[in-house]
CHARMM internal coordinates of N, CA and C (Angstrom, degrees):
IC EDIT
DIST 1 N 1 CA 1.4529
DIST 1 CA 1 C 1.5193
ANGL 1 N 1 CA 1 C 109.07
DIST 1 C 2 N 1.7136
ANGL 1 CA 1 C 2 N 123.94
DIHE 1 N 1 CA 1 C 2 N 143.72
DIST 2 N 2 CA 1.1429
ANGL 1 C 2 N 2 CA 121.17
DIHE 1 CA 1 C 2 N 2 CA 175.81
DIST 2 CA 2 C 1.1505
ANGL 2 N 2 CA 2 C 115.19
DIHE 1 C 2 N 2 CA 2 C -57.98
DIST 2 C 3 N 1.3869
ANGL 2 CA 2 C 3 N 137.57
DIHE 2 N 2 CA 2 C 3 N 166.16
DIST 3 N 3 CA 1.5576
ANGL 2 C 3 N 3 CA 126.63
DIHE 2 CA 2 C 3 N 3 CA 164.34
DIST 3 CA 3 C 1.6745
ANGL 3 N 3 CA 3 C 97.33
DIHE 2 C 3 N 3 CA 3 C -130.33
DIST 3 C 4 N 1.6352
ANGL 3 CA 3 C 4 N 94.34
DIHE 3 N 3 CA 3 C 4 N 136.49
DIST 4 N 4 CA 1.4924
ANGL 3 C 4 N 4 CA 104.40
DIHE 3 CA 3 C 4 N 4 CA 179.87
DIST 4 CA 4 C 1.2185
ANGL 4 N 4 CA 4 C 108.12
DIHE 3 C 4 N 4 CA 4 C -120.85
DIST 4 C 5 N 1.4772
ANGL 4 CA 4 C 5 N 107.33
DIHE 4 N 4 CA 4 C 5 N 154.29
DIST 5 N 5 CA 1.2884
ANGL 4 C 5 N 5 CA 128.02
DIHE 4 CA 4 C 5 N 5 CA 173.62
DIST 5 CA 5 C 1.7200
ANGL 5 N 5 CA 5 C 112.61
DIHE 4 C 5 N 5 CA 5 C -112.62
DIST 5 C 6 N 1.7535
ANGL 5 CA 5 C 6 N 114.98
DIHE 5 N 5 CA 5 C 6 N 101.39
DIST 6 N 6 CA 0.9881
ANGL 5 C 6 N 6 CA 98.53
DIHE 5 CA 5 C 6 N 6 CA -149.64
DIST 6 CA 6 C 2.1439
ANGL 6 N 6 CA 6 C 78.28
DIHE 5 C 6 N 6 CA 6 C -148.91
DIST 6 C 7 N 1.3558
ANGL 6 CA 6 C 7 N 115.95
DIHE 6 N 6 CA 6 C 7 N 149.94
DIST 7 N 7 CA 1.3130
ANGL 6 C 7 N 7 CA 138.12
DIHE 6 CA 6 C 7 N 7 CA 164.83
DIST 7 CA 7 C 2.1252
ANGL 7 N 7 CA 7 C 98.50
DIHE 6 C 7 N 7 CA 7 C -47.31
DIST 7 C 8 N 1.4739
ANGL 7 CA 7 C 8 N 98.68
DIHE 7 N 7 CA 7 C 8 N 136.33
DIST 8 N 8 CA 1.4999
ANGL 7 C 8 N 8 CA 103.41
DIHE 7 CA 7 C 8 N 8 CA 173.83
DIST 8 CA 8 C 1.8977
ANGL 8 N 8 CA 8 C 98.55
DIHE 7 C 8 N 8 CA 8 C -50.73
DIST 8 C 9 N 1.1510
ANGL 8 CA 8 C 9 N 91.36
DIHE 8 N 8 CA 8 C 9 N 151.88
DIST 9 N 9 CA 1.6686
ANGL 8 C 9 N 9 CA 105.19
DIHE 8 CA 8 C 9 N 9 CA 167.34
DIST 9 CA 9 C 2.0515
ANGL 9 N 9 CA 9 C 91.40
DIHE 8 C 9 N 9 CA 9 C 83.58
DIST 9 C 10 N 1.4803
ANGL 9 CA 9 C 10 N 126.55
DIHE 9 N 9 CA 9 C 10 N -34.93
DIST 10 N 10 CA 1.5005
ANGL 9 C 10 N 10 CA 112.98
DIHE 9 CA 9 C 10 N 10 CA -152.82
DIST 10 CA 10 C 1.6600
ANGL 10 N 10 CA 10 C 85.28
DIHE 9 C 10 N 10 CA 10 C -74.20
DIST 10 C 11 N 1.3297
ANGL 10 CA 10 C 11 N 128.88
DIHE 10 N 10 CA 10 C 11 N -55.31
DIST 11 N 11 CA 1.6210
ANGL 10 C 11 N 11 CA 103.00
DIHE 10 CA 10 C 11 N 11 CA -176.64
DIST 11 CA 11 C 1.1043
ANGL 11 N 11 CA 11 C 123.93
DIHE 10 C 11 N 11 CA 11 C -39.02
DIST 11 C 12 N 1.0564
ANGL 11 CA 11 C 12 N 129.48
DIHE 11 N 11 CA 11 C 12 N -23.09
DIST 12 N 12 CA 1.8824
ANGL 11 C 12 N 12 CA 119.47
DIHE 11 CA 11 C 12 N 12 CA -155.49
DIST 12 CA 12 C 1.7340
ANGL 12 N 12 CA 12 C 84.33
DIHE 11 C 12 N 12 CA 12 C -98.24
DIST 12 C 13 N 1.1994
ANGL 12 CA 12 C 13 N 118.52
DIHE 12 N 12 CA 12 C 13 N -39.64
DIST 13 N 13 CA 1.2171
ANGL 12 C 13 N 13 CA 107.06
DIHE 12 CA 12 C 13 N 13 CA 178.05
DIST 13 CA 13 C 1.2495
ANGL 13 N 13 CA 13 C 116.73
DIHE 12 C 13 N 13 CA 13 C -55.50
DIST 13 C 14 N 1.3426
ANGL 13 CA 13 C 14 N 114.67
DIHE 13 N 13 CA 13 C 14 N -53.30
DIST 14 N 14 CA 1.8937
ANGL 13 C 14 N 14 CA 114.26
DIHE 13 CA 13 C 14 N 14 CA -177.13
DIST 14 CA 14 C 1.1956
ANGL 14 N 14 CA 14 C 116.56
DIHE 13 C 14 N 14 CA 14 C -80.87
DIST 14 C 15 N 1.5419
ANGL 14 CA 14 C 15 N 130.56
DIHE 14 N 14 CA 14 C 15 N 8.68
DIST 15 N 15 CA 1.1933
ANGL 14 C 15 N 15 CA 128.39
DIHE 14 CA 14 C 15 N 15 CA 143.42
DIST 15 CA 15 C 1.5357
ANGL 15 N 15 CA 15 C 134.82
DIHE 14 C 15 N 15 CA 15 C -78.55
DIST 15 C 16 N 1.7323
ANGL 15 CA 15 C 16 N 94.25
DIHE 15 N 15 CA 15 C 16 N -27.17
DIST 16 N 16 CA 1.3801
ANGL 15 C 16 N 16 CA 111.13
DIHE 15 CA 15 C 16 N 16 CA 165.62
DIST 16 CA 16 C 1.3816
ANGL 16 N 16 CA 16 C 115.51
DIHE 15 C 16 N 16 CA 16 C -68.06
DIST 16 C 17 N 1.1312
ANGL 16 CA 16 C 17 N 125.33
DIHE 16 N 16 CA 16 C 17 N -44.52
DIST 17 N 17 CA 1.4421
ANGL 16 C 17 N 17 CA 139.81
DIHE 16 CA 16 C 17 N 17 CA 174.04
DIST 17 CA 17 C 1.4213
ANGL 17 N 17 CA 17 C 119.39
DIHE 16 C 17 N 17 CA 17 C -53.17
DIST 17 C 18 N 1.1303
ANGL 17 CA 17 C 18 N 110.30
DIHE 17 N 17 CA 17 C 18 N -45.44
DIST 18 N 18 CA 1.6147
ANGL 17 C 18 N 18 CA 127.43
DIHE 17 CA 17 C 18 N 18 CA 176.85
DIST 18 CA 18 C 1.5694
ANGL 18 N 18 CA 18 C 102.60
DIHE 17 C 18 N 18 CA 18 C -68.29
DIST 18 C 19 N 1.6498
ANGL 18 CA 18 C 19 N 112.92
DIHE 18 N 18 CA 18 C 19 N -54.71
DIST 19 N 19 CA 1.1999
ANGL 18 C 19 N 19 CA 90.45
DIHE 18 CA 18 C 19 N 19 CA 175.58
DIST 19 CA 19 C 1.9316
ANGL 19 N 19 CA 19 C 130.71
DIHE 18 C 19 N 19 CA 19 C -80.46
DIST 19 C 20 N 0.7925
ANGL 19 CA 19 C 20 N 126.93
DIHE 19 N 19 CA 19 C 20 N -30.00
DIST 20 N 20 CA 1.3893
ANGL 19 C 20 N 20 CA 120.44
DIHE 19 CA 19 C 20 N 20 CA 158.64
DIST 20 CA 20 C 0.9551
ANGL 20 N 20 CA 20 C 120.44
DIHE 19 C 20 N 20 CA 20 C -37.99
DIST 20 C 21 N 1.6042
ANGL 20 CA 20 C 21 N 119.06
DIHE 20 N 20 CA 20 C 21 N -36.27
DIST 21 N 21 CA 1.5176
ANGL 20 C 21 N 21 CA 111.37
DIHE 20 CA 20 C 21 N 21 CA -169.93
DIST 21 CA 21 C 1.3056
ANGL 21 N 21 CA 21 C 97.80
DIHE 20 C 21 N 21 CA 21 C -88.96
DIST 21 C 22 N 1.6457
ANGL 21 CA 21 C 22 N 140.46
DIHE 21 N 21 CA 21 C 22 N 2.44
DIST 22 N 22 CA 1.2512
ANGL 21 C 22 N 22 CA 149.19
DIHE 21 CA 21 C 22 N 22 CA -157.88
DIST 22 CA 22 C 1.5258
ANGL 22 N 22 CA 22 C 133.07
DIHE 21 C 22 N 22 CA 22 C 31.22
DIST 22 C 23 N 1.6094
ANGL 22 CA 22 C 23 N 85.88
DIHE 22 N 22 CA 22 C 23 N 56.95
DIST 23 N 23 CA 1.9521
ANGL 22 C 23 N 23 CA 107.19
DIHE 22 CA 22 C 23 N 23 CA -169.99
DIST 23 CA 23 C 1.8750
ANGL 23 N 23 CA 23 C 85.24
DIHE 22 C 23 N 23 CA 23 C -128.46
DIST 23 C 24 N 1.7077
ANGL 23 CA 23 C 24 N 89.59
DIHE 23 N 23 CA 23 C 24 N 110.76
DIST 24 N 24 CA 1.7986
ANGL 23 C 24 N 24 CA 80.19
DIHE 23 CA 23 C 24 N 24 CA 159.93
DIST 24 CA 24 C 0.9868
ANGL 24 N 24 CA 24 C 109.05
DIHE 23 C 24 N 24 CA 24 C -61.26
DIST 24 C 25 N 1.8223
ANGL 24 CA 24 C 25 N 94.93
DIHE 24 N 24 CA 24 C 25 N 155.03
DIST 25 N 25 CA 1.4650
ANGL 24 C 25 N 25 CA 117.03
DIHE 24 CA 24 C 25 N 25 CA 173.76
DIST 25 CA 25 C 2.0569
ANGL 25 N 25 CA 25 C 96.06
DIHE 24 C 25 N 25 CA 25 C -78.91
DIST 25 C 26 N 0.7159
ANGL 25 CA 25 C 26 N 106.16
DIHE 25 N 25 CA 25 C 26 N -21.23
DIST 26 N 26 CA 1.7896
ANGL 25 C 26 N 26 CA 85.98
DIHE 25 CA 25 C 26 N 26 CA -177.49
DIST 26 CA 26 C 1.0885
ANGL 26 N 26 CA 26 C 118.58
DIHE 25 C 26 N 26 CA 26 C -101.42
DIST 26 C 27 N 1.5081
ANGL 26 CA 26 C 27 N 134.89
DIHE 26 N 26 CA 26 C 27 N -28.90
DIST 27 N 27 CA 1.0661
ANGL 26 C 27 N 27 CA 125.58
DIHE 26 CA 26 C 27 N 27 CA 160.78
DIST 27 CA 27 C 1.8571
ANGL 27 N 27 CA 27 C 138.91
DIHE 26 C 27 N 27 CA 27 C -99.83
DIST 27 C 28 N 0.9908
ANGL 27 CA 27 C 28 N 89.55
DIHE 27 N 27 CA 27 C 28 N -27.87
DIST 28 N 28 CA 1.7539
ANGL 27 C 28 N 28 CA 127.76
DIHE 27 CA 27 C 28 N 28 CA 172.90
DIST 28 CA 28 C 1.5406
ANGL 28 N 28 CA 28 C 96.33
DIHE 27 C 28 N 28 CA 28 C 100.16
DIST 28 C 29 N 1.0272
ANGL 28 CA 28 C 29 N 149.57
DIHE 28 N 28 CA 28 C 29 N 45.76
DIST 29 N 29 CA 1.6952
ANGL 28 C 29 N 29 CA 137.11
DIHE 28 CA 28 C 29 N 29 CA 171.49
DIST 29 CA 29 C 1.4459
ANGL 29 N 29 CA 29 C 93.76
DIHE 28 C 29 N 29 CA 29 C -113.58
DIST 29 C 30 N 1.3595
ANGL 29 CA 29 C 30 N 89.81
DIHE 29 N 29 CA 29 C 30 N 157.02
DIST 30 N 30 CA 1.4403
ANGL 29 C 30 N 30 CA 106.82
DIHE 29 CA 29 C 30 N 30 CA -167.13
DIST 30 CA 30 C 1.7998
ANGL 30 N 30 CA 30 C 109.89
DIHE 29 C 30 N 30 CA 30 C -62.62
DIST 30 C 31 N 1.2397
ANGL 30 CA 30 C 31 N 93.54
DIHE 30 N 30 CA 30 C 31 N 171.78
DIST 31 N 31 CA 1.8902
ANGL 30 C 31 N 31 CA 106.66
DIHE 30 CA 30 C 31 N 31 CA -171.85
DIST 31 CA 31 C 1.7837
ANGL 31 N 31 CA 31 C 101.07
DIHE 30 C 31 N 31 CA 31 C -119.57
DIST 31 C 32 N 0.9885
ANGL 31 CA 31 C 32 N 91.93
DIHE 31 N 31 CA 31 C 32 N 142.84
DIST 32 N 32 CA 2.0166
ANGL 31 C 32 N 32 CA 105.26
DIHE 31 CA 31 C 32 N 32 CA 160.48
DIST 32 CA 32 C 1.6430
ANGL 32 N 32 CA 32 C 86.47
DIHE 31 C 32 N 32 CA 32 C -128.22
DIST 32 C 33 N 1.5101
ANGL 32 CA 32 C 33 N 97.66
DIHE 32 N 32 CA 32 C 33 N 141.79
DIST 33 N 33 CA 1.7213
ANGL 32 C 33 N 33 CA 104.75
DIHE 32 CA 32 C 33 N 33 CA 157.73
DIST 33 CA 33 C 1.5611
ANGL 33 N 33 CA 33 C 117.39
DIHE 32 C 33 N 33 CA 33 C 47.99
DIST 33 C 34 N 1.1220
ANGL 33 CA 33 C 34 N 132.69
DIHE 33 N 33 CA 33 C 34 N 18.50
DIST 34 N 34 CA 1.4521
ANGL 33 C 34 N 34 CA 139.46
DIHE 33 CA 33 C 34 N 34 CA -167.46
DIST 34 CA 34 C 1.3779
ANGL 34 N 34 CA 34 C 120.86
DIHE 33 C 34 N 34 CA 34 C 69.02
DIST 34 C 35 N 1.6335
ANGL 34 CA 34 C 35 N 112.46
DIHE 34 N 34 CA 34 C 35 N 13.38
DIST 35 N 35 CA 1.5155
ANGL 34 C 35 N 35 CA 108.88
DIHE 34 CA 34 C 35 N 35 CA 163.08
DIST 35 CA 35 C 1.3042
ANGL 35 N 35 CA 35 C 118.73
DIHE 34 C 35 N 35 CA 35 C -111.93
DIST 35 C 36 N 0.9693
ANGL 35 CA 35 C 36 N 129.58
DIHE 35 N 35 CA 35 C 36 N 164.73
DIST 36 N 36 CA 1.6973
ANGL 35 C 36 N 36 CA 139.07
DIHE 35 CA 35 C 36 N 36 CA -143.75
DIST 36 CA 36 C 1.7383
ANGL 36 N 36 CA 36 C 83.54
DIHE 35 C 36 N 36 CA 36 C -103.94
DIST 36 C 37 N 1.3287
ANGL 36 CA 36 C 37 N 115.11
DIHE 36 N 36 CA 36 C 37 N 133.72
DIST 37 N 37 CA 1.3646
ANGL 36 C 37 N 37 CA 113.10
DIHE 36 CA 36 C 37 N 37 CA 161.33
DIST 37 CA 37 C 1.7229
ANGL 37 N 37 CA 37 C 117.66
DIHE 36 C 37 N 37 CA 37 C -113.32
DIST 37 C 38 N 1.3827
ANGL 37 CA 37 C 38 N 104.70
DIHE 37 N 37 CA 37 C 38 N 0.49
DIST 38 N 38 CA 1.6466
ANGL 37 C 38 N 38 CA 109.75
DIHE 37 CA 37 C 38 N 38 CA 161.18
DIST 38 CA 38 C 1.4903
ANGL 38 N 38 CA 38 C 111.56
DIHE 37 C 38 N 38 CA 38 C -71.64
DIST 38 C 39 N 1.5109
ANGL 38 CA 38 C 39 N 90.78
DIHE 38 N 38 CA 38 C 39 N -144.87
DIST 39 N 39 CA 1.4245
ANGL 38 C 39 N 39 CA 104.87
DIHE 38 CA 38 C 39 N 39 CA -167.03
DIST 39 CA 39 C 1.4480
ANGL 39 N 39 CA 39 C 117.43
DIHE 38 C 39 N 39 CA 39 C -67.96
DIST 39 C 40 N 1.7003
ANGL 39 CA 39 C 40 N 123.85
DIHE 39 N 39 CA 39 C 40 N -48.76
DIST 40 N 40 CA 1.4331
ANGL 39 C 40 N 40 CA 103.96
DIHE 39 CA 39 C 40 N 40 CA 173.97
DIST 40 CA 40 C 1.3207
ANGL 40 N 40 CA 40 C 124.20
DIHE 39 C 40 N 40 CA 40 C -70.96
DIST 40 C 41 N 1.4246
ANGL 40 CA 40 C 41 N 120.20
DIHE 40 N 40 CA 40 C 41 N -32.96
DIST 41 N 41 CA 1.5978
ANGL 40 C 41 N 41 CA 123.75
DIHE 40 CA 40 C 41 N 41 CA -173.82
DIST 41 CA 41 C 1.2227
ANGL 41 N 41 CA 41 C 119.20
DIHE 40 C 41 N 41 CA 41 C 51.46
DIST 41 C 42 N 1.5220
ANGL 41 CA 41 C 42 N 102.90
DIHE 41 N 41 CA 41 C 42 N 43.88
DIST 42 N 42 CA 1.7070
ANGL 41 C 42 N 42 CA 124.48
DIHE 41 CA 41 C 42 N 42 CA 142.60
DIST 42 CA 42 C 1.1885
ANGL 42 N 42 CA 42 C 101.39
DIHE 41 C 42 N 42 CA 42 C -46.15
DIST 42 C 43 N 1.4290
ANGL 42 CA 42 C 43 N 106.61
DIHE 42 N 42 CA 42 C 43 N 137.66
DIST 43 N 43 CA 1.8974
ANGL 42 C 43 N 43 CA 126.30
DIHE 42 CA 42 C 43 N 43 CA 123.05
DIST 43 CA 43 C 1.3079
ANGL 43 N 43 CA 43 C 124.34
DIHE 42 C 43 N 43 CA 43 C -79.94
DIST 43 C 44 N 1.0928
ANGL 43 CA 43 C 44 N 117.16
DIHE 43 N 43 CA 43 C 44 N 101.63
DIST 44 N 44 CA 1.5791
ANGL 43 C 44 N 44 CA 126.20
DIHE 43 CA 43 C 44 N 44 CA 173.08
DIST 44 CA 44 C 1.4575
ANGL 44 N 44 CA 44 C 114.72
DIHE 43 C 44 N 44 CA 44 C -77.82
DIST 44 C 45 N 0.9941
ANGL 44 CA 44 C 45 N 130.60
DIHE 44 N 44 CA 44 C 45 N -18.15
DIST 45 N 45 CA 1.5297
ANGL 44 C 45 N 45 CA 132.08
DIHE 44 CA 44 C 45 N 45 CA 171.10
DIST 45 CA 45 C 2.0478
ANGL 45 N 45 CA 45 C 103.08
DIHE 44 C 45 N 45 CA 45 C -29.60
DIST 45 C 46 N 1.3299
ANGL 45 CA 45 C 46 N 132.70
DIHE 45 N 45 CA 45 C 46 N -88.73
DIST 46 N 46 CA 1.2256
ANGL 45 C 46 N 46 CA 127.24
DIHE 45 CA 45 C 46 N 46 CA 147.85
DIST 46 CA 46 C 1.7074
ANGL 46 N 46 CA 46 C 112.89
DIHE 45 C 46 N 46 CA 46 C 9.85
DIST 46 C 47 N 1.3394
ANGL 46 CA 46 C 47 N 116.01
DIHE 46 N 46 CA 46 C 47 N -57.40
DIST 47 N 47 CA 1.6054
ANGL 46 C 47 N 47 CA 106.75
DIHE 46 CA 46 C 47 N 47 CA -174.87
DIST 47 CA 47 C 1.2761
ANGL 47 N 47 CA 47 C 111.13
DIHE 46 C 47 N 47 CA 47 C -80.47
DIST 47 C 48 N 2.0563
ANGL 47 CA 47 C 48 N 99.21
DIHE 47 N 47 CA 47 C 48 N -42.16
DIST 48 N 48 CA 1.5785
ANGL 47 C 48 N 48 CA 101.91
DIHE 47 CA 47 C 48 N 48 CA -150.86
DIST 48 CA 48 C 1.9064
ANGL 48 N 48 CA 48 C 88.97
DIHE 47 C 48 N 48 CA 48 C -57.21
DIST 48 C 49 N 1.3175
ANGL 48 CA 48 C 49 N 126.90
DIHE 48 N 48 CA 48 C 49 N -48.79
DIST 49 N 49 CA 1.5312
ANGL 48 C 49 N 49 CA 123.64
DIHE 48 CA 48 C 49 N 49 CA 178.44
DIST 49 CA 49 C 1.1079
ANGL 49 N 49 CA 49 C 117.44
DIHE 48 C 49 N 49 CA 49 C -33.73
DIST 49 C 50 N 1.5769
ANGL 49 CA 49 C 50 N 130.43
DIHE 49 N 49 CA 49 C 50 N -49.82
DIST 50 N 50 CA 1.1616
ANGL 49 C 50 N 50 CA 114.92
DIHE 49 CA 49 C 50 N 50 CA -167.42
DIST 50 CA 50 C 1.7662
ANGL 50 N 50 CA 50 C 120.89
DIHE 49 C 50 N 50 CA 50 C -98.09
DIST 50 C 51 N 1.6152
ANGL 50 CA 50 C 51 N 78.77
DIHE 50 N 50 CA 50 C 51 N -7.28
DIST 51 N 51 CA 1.8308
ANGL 50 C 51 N 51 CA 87.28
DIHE 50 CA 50 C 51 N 51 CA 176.78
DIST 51 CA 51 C 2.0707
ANGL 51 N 51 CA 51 C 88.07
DIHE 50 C 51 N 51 CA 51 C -66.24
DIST 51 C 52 N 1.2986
ANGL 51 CA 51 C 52 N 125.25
DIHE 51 N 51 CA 51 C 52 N -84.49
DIST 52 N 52 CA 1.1493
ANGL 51 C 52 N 52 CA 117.32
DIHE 51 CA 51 C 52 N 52 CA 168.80
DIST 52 CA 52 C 1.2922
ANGL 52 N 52 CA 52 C 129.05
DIHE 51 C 52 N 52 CA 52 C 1.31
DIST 52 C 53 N 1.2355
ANGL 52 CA 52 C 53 N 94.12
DIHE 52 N 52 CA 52 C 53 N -84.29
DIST 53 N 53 CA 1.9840
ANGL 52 C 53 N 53 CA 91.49
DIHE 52 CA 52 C 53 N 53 CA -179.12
DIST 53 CA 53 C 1.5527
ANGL 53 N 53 CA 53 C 106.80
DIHE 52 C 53 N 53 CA 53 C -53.98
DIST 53 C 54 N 1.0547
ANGL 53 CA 53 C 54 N 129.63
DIHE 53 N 53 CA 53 C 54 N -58.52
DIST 54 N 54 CA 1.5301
ANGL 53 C 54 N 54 CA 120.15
DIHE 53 CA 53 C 54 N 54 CA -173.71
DIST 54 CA 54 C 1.7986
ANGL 54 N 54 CA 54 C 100.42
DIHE 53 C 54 N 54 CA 54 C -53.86
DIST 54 C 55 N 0.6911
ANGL 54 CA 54 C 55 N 128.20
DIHE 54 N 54 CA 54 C 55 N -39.37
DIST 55 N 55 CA 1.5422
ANGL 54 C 55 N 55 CA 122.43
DIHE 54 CA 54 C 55 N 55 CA -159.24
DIST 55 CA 55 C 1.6187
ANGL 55 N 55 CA 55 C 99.90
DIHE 54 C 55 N 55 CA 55 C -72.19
DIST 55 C 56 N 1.7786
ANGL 55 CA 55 C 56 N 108.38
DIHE 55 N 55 CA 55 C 56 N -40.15
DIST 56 N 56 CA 1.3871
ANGL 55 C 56 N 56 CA 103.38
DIHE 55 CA 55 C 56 N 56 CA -167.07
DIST 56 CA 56 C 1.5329
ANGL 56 N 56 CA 56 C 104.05
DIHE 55 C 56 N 56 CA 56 C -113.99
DIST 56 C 57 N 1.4656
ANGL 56 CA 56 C 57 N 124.50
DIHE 56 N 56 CA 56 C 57 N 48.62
DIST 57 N 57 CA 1.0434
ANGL 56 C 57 N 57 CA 133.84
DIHE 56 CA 56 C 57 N 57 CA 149.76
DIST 57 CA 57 C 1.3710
ANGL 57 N 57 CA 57 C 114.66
DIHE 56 C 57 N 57 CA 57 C -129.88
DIST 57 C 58 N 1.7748
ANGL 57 CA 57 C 58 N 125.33
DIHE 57 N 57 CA 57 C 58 N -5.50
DIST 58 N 58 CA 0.8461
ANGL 57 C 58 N 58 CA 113.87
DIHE 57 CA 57 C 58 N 58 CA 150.62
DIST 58 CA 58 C 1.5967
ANGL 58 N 58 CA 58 C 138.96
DIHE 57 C 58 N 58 CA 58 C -62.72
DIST 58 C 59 N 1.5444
ANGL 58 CA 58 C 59 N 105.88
DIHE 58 N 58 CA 58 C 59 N -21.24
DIST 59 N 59 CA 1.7724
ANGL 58 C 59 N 59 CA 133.98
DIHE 58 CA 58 C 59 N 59 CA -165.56
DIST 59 CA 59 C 1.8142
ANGL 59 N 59 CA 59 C 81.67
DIHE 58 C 59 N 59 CA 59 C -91.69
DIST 59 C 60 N 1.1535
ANGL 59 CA 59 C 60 N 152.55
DIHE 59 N 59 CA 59 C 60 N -67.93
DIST 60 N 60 CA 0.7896
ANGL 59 C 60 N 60 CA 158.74
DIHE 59 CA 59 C 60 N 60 CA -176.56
DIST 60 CA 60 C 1.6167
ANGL 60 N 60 CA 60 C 112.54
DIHE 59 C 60 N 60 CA 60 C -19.54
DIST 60 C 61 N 1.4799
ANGL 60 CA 60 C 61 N 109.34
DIHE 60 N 60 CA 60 C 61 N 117.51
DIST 61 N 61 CA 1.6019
ANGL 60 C 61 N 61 CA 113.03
DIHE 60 CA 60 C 61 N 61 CA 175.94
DIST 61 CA 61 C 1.4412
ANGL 61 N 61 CA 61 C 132.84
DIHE 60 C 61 N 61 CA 61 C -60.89
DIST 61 C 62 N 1.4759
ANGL 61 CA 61 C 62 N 145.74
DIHE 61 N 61 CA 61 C 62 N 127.21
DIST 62 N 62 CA 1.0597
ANGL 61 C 62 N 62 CA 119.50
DIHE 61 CA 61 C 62 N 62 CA 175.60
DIST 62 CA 62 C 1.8738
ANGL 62 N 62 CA 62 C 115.89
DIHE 61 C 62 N 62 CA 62 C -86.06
DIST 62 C 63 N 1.4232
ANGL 62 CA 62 C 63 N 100.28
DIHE 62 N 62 CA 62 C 63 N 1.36
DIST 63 N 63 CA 1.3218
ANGL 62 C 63 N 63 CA 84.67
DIHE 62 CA 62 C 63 N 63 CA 166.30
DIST 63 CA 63 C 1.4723
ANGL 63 N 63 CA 63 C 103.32
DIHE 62 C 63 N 63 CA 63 C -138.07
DIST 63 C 64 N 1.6587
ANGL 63 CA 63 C 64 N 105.66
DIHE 63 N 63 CA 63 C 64 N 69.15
DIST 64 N 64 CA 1.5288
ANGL 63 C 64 N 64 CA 95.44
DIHE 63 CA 63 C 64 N 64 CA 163.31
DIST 64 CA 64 C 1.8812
ANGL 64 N 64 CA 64 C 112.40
DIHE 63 C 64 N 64 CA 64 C -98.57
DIST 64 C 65 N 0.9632
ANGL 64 CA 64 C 65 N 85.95
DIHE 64 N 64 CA 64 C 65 N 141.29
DIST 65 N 65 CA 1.8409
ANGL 64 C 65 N 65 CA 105.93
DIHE 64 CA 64 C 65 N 65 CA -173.74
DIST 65 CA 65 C 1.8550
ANGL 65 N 65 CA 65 C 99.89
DIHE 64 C 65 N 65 CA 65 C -52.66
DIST 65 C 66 N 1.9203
ANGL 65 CA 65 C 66 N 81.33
DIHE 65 N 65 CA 65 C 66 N 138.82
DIST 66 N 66 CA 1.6076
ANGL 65 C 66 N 66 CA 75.01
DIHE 65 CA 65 C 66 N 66 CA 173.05
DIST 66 CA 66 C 2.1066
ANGL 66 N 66 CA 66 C 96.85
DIHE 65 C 66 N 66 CA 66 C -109.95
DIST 66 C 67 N 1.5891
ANGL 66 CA 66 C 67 N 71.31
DIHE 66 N 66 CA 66 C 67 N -179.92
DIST 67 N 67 CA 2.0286
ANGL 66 C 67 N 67 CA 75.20
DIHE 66 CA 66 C 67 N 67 CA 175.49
DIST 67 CA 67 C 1.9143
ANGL 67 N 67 CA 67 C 114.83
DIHE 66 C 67 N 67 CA 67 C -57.59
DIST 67 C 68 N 1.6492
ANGL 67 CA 67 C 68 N 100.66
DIHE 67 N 67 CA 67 C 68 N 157.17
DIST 68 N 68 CA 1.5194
ANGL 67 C 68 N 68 CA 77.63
DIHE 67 CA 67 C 68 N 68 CA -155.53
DIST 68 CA 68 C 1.6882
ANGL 68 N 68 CA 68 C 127.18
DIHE 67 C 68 N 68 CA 68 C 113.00
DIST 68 C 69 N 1.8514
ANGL 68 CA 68 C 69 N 102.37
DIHE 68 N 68 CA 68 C 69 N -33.37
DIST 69 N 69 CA 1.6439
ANGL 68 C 69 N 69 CA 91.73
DIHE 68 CA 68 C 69 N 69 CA -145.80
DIST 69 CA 69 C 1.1412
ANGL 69 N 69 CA 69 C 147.66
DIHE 68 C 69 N 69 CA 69 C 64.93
DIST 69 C 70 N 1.3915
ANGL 69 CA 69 C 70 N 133.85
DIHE 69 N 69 CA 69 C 70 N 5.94
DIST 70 N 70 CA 0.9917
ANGL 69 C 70 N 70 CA 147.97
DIHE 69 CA 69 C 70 N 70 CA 168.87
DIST 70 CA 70 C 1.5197
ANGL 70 N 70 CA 70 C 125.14
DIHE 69 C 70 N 70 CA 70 C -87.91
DIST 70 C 71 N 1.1741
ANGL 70 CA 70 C 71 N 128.92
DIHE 70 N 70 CA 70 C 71 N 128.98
DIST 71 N 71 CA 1.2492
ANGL 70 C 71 N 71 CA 128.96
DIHE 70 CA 70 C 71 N 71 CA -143.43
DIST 71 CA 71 C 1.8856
ANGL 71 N 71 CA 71 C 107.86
DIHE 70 C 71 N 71 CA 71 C -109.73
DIST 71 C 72 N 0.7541
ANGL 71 CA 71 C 72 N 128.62
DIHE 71 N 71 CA 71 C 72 N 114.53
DIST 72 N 72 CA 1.3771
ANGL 71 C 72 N 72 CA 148.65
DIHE 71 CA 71 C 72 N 72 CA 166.60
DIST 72 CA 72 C 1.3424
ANGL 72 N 72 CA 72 C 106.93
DIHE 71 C 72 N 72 CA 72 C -11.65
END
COOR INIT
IC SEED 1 N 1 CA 1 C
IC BUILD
């Protein structure tokens, strides 16, 4: 696997990136469905999730208002 040196949050991004564009992030061969059909033939599904959730719970407010007015 490559190893990056990258700012918190930039991996999940360039894994996210890699996969949309459907280029594993570890090997570069192409993807169907989040599995690698090159040489490693990873399933990234497992990452692409948690790259996600971490990314969009970091953007996430801790005081956004719930219904009500009441604040989180």
């Amino acid at each position: 696997m490559r190893t990056f040196e990258t700012m918190p949050g930039e991996l999940n991004a360039s894994i996210i990136s890699s996969i949309i564009n459907l280029v594993c992030p570890q090997c570069g061969g192409s993807m169907m469905e989040f599995e690698c059909q090159g040489k490693c033939g990873r399933n990234w599904l497992p990452e692409w999730e948690w790259a996600v959730y971490t990314t969009t719970r970091c953007h996430a407010s801790p005081h956004r208002r719930l219904p009500g007015g009441a604040r989180r």
